[in-house]
Z-matrix of the N, CA and C atoms (Angstrom, degrees):
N
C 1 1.451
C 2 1.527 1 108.25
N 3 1.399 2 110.43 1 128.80
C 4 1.393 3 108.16 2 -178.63
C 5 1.758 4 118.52 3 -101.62
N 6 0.875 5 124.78 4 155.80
C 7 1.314 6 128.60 5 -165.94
C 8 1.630 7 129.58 6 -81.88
N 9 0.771 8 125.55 7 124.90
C 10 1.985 9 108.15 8 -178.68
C 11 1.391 10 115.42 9 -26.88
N 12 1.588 11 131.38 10 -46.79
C 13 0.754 12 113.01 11 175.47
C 14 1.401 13 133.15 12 -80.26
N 15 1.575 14 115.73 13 -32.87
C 16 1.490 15 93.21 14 156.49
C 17 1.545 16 158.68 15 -88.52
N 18 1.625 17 78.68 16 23.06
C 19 1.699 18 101.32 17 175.50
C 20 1.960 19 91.08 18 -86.75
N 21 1.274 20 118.18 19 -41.39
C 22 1.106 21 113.65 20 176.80
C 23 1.605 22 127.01 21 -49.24
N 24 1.495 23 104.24 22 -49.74
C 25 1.525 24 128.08 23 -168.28
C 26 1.650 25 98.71 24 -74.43
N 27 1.872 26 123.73 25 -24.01
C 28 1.416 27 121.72 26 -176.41
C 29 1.414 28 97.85 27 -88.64
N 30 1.259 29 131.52 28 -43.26
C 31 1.191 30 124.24 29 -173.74
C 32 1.892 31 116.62 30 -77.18
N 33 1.229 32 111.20 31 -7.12
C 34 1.418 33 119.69 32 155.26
C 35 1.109 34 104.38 33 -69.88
N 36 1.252 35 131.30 34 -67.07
C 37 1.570 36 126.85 35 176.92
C 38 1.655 37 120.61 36 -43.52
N 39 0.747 38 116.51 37 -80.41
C 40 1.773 39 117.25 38 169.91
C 41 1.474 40 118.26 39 -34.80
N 42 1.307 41 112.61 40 -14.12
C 43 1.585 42 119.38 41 156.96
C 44 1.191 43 111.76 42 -99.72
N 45 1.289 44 149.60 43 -11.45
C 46 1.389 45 171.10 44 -166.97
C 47 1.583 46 102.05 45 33.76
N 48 1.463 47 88.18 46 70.08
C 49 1.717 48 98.35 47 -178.57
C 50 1.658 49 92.82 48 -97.80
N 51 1.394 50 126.20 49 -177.57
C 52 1.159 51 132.37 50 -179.29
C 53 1.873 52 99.22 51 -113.64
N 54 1.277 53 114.96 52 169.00
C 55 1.311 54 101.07 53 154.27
C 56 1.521 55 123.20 54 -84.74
N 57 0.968 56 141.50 55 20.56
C 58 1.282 57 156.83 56 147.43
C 59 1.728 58 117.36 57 -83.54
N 60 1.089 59 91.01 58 -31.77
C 61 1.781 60 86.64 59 -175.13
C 62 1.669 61 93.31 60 -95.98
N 63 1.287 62 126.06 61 -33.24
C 64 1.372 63 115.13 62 167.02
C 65 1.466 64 131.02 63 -55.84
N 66 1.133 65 99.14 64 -37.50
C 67 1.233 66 130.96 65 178.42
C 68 1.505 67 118.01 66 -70.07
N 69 1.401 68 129.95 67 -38.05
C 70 1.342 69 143.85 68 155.15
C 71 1.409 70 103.13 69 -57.58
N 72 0.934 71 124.39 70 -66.22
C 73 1.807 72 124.33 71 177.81
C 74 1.320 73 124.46 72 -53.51
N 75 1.508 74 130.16 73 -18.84
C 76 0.995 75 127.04 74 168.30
C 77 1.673 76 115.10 75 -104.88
N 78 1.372 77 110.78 76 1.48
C 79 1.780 78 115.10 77 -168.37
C 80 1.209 79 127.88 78 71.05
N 81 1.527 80 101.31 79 22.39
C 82 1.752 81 106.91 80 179.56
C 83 1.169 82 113.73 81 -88.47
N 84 1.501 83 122.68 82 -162.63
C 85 1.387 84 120.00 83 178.28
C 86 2.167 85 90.05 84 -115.85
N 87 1.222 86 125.89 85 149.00
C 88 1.578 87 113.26 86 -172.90
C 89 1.695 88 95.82 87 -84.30
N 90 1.217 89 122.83 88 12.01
C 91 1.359 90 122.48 89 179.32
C 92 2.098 91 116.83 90 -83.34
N 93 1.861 92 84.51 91 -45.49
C 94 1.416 93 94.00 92 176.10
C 95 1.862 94 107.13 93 -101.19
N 96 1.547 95 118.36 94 34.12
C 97 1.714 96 110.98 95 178.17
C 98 1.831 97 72.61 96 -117.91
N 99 1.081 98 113.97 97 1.86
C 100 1.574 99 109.10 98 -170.51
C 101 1.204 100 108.08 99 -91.55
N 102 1.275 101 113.11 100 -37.44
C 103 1.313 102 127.46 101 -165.66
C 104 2.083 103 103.81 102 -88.69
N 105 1.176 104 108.60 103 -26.44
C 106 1.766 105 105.85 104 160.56
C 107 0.643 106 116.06 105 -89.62
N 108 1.560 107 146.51 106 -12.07
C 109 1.666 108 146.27 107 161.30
C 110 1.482 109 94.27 108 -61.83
N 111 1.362 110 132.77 109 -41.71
C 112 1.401 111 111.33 110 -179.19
C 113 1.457 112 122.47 111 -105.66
N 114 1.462 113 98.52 112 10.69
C 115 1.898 114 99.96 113 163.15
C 116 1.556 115 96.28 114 96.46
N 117 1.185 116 124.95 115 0.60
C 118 1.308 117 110.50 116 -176.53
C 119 1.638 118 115.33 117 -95.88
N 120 1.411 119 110.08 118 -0.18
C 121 1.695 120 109.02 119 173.91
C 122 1.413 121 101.46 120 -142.44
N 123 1.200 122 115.30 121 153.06
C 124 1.716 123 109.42 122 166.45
C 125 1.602 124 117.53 123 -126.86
N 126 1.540 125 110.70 124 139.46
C 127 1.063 126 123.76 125 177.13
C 128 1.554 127 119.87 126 -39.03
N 129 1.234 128 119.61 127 140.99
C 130 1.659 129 117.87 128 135.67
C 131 1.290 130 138.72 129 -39.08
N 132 1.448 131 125.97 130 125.54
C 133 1.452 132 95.80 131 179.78
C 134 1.626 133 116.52 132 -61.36
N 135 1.184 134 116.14 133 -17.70
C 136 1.617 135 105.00 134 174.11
C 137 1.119 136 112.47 135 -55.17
N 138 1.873 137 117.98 136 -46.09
C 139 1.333 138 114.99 137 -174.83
C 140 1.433 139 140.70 138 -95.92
N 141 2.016 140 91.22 139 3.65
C 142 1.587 141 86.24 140 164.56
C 143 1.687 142 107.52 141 -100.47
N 144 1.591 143 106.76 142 -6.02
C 145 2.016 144 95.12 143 163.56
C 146 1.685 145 89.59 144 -68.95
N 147 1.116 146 151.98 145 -69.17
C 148 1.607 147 133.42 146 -154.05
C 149 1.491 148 96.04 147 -54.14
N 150 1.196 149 138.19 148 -59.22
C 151 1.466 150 130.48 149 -168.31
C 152 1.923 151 111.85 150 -51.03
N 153 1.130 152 101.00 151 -44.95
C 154 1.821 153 109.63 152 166.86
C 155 1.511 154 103.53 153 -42.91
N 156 1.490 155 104.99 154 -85.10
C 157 1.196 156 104.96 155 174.45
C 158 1.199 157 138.73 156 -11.17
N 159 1.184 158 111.68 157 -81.02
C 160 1.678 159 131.09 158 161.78
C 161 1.531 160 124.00 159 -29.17
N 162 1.814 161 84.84 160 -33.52
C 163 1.464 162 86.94 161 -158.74
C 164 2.380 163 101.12 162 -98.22
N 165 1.235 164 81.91 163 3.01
C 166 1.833 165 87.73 164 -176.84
C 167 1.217 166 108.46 165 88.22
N 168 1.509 167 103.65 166 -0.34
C 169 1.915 168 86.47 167 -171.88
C 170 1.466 169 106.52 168 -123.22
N 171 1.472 170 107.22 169 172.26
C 172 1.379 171 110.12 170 -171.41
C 173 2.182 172 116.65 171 -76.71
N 174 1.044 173 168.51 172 179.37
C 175 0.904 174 167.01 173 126.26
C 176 1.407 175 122.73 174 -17.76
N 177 1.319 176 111.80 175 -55.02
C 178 1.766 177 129.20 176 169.21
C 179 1.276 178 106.70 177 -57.69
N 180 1.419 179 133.51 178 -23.53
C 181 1.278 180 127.62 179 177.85
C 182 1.287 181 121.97 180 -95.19
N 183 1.526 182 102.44 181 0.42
C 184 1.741 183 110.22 182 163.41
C 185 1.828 184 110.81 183 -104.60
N 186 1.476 185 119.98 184 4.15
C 187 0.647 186 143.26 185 159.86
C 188 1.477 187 153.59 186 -53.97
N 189 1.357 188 92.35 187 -81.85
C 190 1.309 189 132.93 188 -170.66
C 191 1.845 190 111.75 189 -105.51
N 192 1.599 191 110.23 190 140.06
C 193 1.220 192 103.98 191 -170.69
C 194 1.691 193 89.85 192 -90.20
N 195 1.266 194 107.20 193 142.55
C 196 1.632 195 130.44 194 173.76
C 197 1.659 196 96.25 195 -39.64
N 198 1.432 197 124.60 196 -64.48
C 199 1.685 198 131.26 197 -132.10
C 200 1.777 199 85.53 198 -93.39
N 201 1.801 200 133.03 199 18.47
C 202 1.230 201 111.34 200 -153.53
C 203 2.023 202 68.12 201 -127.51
N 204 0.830 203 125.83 202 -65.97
C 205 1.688 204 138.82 203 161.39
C 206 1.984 205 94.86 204 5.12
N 207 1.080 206 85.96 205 115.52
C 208 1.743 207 91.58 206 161.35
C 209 1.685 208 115.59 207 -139.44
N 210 1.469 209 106.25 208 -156.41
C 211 1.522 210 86.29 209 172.69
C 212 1.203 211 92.55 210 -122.80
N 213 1.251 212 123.30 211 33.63
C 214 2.174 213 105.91 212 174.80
C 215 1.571 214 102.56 213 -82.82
N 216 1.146 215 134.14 214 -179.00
C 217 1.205 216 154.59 215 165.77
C 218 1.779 217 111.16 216 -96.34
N 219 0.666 218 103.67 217 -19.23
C 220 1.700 219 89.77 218 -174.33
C 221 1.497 220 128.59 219 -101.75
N 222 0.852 221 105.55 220 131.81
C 223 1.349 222 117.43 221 -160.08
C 224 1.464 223 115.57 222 -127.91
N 225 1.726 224 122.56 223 94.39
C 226 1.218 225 120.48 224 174.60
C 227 1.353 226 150.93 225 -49.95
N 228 0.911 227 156.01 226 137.23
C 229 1.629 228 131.72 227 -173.12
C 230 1.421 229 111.84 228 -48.98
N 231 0.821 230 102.82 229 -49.14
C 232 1.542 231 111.80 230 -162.01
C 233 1.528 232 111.74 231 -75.96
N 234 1.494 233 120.41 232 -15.32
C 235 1.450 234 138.65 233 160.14
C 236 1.617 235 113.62 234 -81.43
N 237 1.155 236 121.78 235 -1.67
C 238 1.435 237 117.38 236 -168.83
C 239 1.719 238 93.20 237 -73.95
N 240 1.494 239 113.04 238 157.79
C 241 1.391 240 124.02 239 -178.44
C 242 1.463 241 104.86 240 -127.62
N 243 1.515 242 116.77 241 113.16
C 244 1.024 243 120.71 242 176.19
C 245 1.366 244 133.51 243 -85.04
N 246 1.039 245 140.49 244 -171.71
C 247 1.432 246 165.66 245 179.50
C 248 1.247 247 140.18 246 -118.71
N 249 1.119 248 159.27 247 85.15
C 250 1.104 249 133.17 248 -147.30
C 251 1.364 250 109.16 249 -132.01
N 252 1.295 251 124.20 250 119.96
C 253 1.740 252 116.65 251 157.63
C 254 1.326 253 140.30 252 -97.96
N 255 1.179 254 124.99 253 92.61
C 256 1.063 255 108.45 254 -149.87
C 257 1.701 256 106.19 255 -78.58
N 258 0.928 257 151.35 256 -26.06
C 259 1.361 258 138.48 257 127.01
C 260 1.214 259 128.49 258 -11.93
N 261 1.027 260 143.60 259 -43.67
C 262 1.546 261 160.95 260 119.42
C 263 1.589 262 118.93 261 -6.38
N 264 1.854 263 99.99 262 -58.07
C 265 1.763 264 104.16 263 -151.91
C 266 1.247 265 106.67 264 57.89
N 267 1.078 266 135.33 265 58.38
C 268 1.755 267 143.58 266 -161.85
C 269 1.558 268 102.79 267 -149.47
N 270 1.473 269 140.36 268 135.39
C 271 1.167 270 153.78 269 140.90
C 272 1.781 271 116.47 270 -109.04
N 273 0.925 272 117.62 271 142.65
C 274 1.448 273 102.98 272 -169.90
C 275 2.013 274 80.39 273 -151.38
N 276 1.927 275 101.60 274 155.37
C 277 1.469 276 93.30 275 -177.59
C 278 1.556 277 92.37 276 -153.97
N 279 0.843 278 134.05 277 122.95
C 280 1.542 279 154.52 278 166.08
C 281 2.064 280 103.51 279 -20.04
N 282 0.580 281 136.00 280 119.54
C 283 1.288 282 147.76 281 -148.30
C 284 2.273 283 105.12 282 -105.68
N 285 1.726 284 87.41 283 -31.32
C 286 1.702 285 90.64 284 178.50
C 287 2.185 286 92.15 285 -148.24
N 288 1.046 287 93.36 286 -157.82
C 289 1.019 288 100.72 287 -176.20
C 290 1.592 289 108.23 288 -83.49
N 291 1.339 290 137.68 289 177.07
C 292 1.444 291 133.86 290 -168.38
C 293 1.820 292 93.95 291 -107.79
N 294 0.911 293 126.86 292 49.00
C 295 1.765 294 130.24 293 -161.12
C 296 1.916 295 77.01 294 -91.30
N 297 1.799 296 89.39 295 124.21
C 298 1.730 297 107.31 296 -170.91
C 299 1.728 298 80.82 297 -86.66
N 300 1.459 299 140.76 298 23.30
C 301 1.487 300 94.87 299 134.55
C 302 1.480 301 125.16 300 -131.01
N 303 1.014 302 113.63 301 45.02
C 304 1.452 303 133.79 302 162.50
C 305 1.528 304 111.53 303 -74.68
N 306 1.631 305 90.80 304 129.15
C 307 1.450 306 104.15 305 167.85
C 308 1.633 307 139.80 306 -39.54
N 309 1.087 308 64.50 307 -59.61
C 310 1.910 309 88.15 308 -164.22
C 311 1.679 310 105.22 309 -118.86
N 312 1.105 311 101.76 310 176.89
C 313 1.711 312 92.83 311 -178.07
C 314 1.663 313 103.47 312 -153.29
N 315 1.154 314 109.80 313 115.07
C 316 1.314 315 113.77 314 168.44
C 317 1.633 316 133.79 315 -80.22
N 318 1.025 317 118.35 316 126.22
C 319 1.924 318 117.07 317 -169.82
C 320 1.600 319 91.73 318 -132.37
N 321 2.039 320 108.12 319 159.81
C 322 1.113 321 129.80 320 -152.44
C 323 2.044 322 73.34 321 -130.61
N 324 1.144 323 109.35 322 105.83
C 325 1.849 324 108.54 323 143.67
C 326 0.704 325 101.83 324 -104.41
N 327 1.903 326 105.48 325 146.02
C 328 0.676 327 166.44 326 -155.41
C 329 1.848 328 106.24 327 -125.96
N 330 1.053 329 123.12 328 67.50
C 331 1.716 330 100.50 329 -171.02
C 332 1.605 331 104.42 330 -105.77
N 333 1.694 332 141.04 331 121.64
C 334 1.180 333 121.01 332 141.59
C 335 1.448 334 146.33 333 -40.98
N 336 1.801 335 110.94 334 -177.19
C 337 1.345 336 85.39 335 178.46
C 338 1.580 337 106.74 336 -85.04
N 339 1.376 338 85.03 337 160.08
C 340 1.896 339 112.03 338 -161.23
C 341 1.491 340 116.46 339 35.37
N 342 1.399 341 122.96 340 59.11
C 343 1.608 342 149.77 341 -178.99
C 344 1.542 343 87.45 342 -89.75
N 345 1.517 344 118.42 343 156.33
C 346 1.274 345 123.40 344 165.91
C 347 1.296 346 111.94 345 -159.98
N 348 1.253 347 126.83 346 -176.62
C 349 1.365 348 119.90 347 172.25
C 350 1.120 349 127.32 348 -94.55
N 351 1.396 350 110.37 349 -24.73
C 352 1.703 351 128.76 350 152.91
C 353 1.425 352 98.69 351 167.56
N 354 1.228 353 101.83 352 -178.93
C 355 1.126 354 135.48 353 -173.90
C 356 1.728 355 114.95 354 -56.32
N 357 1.323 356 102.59 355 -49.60
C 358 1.471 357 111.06 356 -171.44
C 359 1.364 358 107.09 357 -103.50
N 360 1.371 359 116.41 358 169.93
C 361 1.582 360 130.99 359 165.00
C 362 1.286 361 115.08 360 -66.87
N 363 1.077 362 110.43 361 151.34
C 364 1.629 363 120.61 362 166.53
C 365 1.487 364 119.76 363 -129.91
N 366 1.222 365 109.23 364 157.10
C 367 1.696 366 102.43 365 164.23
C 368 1.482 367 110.91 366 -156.16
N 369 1.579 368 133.27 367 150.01
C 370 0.871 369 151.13 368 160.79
C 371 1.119 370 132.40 369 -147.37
N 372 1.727 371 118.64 370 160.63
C 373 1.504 372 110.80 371 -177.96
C 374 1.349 373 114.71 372 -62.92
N 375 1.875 374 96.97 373 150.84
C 376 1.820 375 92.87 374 173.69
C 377 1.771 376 93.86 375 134.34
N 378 1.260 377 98.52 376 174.54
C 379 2.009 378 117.14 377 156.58
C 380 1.857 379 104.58 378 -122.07
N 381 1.359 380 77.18 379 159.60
C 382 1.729 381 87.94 380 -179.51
C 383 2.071 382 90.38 381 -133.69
N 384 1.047 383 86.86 382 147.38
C 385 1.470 384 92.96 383 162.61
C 386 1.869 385 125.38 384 -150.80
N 387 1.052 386 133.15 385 102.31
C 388 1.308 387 169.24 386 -177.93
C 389 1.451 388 113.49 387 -64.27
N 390 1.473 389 103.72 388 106.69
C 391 1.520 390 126.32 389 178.10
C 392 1.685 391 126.63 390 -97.00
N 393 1.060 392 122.84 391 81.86
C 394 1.639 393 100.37 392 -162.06
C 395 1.691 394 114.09 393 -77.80
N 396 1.423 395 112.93 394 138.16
C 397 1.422 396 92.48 395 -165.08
C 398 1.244 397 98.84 396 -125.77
N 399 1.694 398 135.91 397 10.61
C 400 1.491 399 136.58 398 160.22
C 401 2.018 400 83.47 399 -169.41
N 402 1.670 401 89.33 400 157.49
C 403 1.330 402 92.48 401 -167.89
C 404 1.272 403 146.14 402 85.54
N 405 1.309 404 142.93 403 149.96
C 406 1.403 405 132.63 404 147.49
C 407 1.592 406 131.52 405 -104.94
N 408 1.399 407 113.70 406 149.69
C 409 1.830 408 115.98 407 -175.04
C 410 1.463 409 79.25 408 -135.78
N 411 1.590 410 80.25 409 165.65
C 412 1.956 411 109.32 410 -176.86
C 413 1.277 412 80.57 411 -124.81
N 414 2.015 413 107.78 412 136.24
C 415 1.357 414 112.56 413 170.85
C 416 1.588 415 85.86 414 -123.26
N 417 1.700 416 93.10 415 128.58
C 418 1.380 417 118.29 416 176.81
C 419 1.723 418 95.26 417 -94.74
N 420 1.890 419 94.51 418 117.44
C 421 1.522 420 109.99 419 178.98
C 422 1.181 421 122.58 420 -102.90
N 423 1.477 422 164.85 421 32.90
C 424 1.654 423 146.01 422 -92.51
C 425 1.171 424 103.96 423 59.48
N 426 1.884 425 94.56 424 -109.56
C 427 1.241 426 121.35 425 -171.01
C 428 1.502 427 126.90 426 -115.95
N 429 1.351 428 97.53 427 -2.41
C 430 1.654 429 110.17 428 176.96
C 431 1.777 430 104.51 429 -104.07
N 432 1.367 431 102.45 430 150.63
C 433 1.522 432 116.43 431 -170.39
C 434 1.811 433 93.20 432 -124.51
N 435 1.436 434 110.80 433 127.64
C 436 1.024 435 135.65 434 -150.43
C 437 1.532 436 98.02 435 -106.27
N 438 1.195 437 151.35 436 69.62
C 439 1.288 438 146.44 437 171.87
C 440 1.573 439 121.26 438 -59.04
N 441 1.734 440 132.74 439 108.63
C 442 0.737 441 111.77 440 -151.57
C 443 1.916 442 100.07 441 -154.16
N 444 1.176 443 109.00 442 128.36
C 445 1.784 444 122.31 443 -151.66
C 446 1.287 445 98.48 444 -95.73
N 447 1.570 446 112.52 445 -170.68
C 448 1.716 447 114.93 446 -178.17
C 449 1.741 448 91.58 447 -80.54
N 450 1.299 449 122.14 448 138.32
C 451 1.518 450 144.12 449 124.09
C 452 1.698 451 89.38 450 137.37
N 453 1.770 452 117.78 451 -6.51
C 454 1.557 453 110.41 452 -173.81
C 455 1.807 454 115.07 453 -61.05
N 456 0.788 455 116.67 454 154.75
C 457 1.404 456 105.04 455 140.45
C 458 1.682 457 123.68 456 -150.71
N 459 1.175 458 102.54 457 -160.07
C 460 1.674 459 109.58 458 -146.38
C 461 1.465 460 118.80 459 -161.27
N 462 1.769 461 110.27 460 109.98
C 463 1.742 462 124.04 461 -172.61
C 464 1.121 463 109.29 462 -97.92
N 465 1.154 464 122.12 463 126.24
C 466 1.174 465 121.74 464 151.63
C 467 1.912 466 141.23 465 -153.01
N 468 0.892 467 122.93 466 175.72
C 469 1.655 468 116.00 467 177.79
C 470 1.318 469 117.55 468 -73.35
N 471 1.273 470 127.34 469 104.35
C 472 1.442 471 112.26 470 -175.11
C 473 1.740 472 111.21 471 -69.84
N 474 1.624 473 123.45 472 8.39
C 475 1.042 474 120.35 473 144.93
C 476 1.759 475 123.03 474 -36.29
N 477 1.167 476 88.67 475 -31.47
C 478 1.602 477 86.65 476 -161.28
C 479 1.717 478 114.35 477 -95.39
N 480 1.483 479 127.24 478 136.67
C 481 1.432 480 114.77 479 -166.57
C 482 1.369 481 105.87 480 -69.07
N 483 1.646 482 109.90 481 140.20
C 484 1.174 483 118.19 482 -166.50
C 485 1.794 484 107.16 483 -156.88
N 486 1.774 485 112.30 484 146.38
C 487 1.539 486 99.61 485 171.67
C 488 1.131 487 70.70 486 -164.91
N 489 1.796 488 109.04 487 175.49
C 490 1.214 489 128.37 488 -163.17
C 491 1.676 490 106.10 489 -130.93
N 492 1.327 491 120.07 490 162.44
C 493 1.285 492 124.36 491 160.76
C 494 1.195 493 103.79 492 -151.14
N 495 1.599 494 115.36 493 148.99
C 496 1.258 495 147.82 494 -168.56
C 497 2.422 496 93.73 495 -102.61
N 498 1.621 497 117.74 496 73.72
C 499 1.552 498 108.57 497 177.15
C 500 1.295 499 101.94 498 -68.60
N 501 0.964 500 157.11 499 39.82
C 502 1.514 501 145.86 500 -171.80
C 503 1.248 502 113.80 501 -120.67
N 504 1.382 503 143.41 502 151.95
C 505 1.616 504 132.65 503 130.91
C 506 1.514 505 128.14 504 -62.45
N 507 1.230 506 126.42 505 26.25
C 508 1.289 507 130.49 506 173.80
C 509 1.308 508 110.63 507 -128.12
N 510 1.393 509 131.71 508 143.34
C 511 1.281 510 122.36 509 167.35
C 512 1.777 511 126.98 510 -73.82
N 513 1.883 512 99.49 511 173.33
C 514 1.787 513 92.11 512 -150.47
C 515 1.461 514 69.90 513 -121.08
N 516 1.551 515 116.38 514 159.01
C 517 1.640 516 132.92 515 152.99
C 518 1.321 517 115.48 516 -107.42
N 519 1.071 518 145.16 517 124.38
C 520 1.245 519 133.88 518 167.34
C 521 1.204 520 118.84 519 -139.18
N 522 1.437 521 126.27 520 143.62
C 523 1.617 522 125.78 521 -179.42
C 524 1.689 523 88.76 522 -104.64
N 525 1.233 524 97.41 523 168.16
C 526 1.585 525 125.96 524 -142.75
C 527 1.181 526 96.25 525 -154.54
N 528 1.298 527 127.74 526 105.44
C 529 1.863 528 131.65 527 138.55
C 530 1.298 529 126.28 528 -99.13
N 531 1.280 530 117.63 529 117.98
C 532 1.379 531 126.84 530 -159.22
C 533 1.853 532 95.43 531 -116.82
N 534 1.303 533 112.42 532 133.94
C 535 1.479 534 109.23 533 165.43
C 536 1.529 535 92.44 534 -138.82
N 537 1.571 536 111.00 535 144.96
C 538 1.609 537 135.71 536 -4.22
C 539 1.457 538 85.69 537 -86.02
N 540 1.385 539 99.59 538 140.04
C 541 2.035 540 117.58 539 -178.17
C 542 1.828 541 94.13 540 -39.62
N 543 1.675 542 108.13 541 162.49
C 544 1.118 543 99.62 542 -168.23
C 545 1.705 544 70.89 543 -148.95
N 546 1.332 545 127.41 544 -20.79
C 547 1.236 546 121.49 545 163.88
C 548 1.533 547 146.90 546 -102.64
């Protein structure tokens, strides 16, 4: 089983990016994309969707081992494969299988207290829509801050810049549908 980061650090190679030029494209420093190529730091989820990106590939494929991928749909609890940032306070876990032709894509956060997705905004094509299922998160939309409890939920364009934070000392659950999957 190979690791996020060196699915990351191979797929830099096969683009014959440098870690500096990867590293410029995502706004890192090539000191700390150095330090998750060898497992010793872990991304944001903000910044391992920019590292996907960059890198042509989907999220699940920095993820997920290739030979574990089938085409069933079901997916046990106890089989879910997580994520973890610890920069973040964030766990996030694939909700079905990563099958590249699925619509939409369902994810399980996981956010602690005051977990976030990072620091900065993001945006991409698509809608996301946001289930809270214990807890509360603030979804930062533009300019409006989205306050939002257990059973709320929340549509929107992932056109639009957006990140989340977990203000609380308790942890938040939330399911996550993202279309077109980005993980």
């Amino acid at each position: 089983m190979s690791s996020i980061g060196e699915r990351i650090k191979k797929s830099r190679n096969e683009m014959g990016l440098s870690l500096r030029e990867l590293a410029a494209r995502v706004d890192l420093s090539a000191s700390f994309l150095s330090q998750i190529e060898q497992g010793k730091a872990s991304p944001s989820i903000e910044n391992l969707k920019k590292i996907a990106t960059s890198l042509d590939v989907k999220v699940s494929y920095l993820i997920e081992d290739e030979e574990e991928k089938n085409n069933t749909e079901l997916v046990r609890h106890n089989e879910r494969k997580y994520i973890e940032s610890l920069d973040s306070n964030t766990k996030m876990a694939l909700l079905t299988t990563s099958n590249i032709d699925k619509a939409m894509e369902p994810i399980l956060y996981e956010i602690g207290p005051y977990g976030e997705s990072g620091r900065s905004y993001y945006s991409h094509h698509g809608e996301e829509f946001i289930f809270i299922v214990e807890g509360k998160l603030d979804i930062y939309i533009d300019d409006e801050i989205h306050s939002l409890g257990e059973g709320d939920s929340l549509y929107f364009k992932s056109s639009q810049r957006h990140r989340f934070k977990n203000n609380t000392d308790k942890a938040t659950r939330a399911i996550w549908v993202v279309n077109p999957p980005t993980f």
